[in-house]
C-alpha positions as CSV (number, residue, x, y, z in Angstrom):
1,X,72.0,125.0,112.5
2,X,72.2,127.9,114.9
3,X,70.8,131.3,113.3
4,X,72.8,133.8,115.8
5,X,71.5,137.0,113.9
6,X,69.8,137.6,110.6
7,X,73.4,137.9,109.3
8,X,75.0,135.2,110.6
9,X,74.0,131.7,110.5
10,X,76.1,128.3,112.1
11,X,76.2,125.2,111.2
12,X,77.3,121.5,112.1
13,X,77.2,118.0,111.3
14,X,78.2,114.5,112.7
15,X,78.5,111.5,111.1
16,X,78.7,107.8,112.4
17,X,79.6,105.0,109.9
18,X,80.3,101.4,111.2
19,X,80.8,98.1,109.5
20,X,81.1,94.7,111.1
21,X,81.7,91.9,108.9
22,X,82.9,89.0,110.9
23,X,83.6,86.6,107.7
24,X,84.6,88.7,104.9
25,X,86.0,86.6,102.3
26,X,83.5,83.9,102.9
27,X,82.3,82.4,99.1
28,X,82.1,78.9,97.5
29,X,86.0,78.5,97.5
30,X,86.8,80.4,100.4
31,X,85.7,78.4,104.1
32,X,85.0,79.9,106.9
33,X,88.4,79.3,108.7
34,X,89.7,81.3,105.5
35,X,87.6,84.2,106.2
36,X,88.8,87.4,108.3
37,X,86.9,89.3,111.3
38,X,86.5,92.9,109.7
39,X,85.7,96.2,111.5
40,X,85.5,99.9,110.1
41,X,84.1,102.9,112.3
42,X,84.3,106.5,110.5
43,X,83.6,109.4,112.0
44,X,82.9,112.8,110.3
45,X,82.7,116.2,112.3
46,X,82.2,119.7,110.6
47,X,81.6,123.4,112.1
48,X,80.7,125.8,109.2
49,X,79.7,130.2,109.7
50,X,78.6,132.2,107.1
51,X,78.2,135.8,107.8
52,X,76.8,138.4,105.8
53,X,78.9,141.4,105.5
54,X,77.3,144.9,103.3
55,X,76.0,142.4,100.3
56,X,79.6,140.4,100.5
57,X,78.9,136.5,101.6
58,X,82.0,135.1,104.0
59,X,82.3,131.2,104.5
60,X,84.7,129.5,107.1
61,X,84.6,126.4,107.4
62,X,86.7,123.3,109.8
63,X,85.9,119.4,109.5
64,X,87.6,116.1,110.5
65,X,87.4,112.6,108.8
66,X,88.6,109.5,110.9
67,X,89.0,105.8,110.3
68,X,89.9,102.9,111.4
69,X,89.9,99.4,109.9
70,X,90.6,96.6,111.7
71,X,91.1,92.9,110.5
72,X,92.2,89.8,112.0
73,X,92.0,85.9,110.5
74,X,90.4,83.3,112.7
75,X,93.3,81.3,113.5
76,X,97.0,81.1,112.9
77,X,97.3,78.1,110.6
78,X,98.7,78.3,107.5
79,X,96.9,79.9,104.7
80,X,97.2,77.2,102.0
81,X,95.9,78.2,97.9
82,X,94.7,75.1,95.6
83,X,92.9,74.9,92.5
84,X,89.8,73.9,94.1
85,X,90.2,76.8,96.8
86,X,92.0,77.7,100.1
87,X,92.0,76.3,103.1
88,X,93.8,76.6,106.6
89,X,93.4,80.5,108.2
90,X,94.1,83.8,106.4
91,X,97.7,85.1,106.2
92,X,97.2,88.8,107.1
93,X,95.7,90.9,110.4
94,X,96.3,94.7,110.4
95,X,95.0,97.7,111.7
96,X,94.4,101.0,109.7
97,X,94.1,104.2,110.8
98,X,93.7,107.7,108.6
99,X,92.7,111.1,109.3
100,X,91.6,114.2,107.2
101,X,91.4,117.5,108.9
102,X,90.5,120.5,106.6
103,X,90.1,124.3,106.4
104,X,88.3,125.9,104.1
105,X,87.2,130.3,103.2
106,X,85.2,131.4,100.4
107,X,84.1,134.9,99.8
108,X,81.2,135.6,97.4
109,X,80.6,139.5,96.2
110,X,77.0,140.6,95.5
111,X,75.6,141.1,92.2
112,X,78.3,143.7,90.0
113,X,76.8,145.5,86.8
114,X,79.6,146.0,84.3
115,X,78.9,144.3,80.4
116,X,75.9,142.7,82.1
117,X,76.2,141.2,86.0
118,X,78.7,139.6,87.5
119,X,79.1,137.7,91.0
120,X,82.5,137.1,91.8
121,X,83.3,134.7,94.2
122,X,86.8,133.0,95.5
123,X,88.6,130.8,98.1
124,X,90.8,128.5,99.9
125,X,91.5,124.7,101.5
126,X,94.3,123.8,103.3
127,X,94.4,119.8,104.1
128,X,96.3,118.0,106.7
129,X,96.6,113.9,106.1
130,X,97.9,111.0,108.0
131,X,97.8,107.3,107.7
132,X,99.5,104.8,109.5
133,X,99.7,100.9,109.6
134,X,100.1,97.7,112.0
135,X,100.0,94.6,110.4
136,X,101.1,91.1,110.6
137,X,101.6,88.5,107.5
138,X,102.7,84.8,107.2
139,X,103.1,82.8,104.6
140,X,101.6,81.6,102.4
141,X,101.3,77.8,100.5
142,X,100.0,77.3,96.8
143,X,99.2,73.4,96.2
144,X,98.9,71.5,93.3
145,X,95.4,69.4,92.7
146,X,97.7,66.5,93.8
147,X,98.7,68.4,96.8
148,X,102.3,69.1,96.2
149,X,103.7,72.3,97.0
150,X,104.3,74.8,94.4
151,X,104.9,77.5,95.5
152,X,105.7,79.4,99.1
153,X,105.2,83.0,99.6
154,X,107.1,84.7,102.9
155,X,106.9,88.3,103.6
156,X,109.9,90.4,105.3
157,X,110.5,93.5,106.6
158,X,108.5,96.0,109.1
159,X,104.8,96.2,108.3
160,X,104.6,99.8,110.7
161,X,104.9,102.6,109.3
162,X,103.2,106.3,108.7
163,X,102.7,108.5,106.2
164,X,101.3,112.4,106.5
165,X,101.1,114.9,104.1
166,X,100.0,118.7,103.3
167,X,97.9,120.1,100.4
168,X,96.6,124.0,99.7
169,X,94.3,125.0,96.8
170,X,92.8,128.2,96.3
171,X,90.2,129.4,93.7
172,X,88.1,132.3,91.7
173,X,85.5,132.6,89.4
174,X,83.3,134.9,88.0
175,X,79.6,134.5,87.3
176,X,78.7,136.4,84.5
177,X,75.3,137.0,82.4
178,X,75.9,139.3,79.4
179,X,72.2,138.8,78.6
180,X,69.6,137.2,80.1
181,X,69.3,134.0,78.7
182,X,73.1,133.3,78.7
183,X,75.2,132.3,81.5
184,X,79.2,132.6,81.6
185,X,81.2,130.6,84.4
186,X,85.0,131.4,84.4
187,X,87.2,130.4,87.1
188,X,90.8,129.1,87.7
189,X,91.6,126.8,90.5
190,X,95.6,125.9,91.9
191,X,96.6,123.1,94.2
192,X,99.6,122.1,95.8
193,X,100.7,118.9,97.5
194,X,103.6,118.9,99.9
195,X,104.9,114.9,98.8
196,X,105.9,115.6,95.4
197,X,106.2,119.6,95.9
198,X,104.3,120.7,92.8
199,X,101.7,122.8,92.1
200,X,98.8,122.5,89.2
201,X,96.5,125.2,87.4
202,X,93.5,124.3,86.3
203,X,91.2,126.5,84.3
204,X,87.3,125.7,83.9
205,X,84.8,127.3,81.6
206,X,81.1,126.7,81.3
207,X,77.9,128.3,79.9
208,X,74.5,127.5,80.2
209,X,71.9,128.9,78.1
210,X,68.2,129.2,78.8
211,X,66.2,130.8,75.4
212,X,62.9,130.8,76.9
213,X,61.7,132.8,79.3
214,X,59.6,129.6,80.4
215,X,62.3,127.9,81.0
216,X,61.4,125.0,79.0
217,X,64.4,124.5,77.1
218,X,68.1,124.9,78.9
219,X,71.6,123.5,77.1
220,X,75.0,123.9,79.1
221,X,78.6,122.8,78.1
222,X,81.2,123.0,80.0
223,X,85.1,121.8,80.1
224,X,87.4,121.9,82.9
225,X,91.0,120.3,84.3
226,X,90.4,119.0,87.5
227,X,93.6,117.9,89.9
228,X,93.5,114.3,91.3
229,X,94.6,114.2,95.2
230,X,97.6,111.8,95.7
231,X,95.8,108.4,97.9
232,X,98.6,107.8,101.1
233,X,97.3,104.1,100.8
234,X,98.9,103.7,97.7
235,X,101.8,105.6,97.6
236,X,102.0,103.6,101.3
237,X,102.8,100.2,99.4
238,X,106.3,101.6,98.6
239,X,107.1,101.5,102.9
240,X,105.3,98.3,102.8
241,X,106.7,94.5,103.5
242,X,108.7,92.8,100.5
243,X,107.4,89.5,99.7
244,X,109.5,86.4,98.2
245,X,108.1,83.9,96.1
246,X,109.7,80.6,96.2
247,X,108.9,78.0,93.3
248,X,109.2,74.1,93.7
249,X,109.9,71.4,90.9
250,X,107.2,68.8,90.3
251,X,107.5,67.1,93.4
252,X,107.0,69.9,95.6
253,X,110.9,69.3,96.2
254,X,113.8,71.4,95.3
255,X,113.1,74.9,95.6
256,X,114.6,77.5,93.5
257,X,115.7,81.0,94.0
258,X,113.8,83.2,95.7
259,X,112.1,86.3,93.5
260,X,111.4,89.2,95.9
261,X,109.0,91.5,95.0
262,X,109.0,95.3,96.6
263,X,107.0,98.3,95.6
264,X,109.4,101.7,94.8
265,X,108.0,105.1,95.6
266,X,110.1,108.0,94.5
267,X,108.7,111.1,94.8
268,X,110.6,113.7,93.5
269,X,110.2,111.9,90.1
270,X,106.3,112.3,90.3
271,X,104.1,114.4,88.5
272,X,100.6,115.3,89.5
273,X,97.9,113.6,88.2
274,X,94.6,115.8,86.2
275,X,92.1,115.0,84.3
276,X,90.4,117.3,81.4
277,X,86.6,116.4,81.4
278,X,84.4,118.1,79.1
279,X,80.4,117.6,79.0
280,X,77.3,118.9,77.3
281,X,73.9,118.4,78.3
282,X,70.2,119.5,76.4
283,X,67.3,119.2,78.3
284,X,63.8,120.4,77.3
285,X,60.1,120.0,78.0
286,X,57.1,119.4,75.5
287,X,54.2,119.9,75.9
288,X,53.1,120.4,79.8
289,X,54.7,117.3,81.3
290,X,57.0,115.5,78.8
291,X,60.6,115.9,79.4
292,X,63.3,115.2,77.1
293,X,67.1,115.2,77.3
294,X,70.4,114.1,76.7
295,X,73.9,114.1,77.6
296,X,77.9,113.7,76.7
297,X,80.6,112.9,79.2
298,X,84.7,113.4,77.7
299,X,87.2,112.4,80.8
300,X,90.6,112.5,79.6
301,X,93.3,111.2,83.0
302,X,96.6,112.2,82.6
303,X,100.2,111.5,84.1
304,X,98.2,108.8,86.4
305,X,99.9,106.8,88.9
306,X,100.4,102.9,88.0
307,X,102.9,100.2,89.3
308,X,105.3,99.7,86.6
309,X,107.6,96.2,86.7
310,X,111.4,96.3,86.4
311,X,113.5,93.6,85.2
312,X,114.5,93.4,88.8
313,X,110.8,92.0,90.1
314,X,110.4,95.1,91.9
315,X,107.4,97.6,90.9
316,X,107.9,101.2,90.7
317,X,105.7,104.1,91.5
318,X,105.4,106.4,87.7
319,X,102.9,108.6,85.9
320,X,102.8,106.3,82.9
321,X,98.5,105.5,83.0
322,X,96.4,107.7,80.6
323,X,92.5,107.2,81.0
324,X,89.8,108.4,78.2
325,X,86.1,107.4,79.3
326,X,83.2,108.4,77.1
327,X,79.7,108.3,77.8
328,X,76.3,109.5,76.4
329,X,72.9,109.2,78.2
330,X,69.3,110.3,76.5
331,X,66.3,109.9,78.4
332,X,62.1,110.9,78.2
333,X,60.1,111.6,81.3
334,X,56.8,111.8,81.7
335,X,54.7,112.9,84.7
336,X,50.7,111.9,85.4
337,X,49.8,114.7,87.5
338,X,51.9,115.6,90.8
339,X,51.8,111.8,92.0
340,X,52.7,109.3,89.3
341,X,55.8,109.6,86.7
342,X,57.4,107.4,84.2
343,X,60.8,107.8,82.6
344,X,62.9,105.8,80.0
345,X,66.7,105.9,80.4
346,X,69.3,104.8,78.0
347,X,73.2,105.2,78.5
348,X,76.5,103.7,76.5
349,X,79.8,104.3,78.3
């Protein structure tokens, strides 16, 4: 962080991530020939200025998010599934690469008397995404405890391919406390994503209420719809290899026809996924060092992406999954003085 005047302060950040795992797989069933040499570096850059103009706030912000994976079996024998485990070398290698660069502006007014105070604030993101893929696959042998085959899985068709993609949001919300102990948050938020070319609105409330002028007692509830960013790795399945799946009689002789699987994207059909999550949270303090609170958690997902089979074997691409997750959490904390605390948590999700 570089303070360049009083007014204007810059900031920015690196990050480093790597992972080496040199037999991932490895377990009771799966040998080491079975395993796969795995490697992961991330890299996260971001530049950030905040400049103070009159009592008005300015953020501008750039960062960049890289990966690669990297994975490649230890030999090129046939990767061969039984009953009591696999044996021979893994069927796949490939090599992943994404990137993430985005933009971001926010603009925060100073403190505005009208009906009590208000600080209004608002912004934007633009995103730019990429993913691409190299892999290779052979197939792959299922066994019978008395060693027949099966089954034989092949895989066809190019493994390469990219996918890139474009999303803008913006946003505003207002701050607002009519009276003292009472605090208003109302804000909408749109996003757009350039893959399936719609846009979502997504209003968000909350208020959070403080009686005391202590502060020992504070309740807030809020509700909001949230969009859910499209994932190019799974919407990449649908430019992916199509795999056939052979089946053999008793005597690993015989085979039959062949039932190719393939994953269908269509995205003009799409709809964007969003979730409506509501919460509400007590908190409050007895005495001088007892704390008690508790907590509710609605998540409601809607039009969420799931592979869908067809008569045909193929799987297509729809909005057809609905989540609802419920959760409530109450907890007591206690504090000995300024070095020594106990708490007791429970939660049911």
């Amino acid at each position: 962080q570089v303070n360049l005047t009083p007014r204007n302060i810059l900031q920015g950040s690196f990050l480093f991530n790597g992972l080496s795992d040199p037999h991932q797989g490895l377990g009771i069933f799966s040998p080491l020939s079975t395993t796969s040499d795995y490697q992961t570096r991330r890299y996260f850059v971001s530049i950030k200025d905040q400049v103070w103009v009159g009592r008005t706030l300015f953020d501008v912000g750039v960062a960049v998010d890289t990966v690669r994976n990297d994975s490649n079996p230890q030999g090129s024998g046939t990767y061969v599934v039984m009953p009591s485990g696999a044996s021979g070398n893994y069927f796949q290698s490939f090599s992943q690469k994404s990137r993430r660069l985005q933009l971001i502006g926010d603009i925060t007014s100073g403190s505005l008397n009208r009906f009590g105070t208000h600080t209004l604030s608002a912004g934007w993101n633009a995103d730019g995404l990429d993913f691409s893929q190299q892999a290779s696959r052979t197939q792959i042998d299922f066994q019978r405890a008395d060693g027949t085959l099966s089954e034989r899985a092949t895989f066809s068709g190019s493994a390469a391919f990219r996918m890139a993609n474009t999303q803008f949001g913006g946003y505003a919300q207002d701050l607002w406390r009519p009276v003292k102990p009472i605090v208003f948050s109302v804000g909408v938020r749109t996003d757009w994503d350039r893959l399936i070319h719609k846009h979502i609105v997504e209003p968000r409330i909350a208020m959070n209420w403080v009686p005391a002028d202590d502060g020992r007692m504070k309740f807030t509830l809020s509700w909001g719809k949230h969009y859910q960013p499209l994932i190019l790795s799974t919407l990449s399945q649908g430019f992916d290899q199509q795999r056939s799946d052979v089946f053999y009689d008793q005597n690993g002789q015989n085979p039959g026809q062949p039932i190719v699987s393939s994953f269908l994207v269509r995205l003009n059909g799409l709809a964007q996924p969003r979730s409506y999550n509501s919460t509400a949270e007590w908190q409050e303090r007895f005495f001088d060092n007892t704390f008690v609170g508790a907590s509710f958690l609605l998540r409601e997902l809607r039009d969420g992406l799931a592979w869908e089979s067809q008569p045909d074997s193929s799987l297509v691409l729809q909005n057809n999954r609905n989540d609802r997750y419920i959760s409530g959490e109450v907890w007591v904390r206690h504090a000995f003085g300024e070095k020594a605390q106990i708490e007791v948590n429970y939660v049911r999700s």
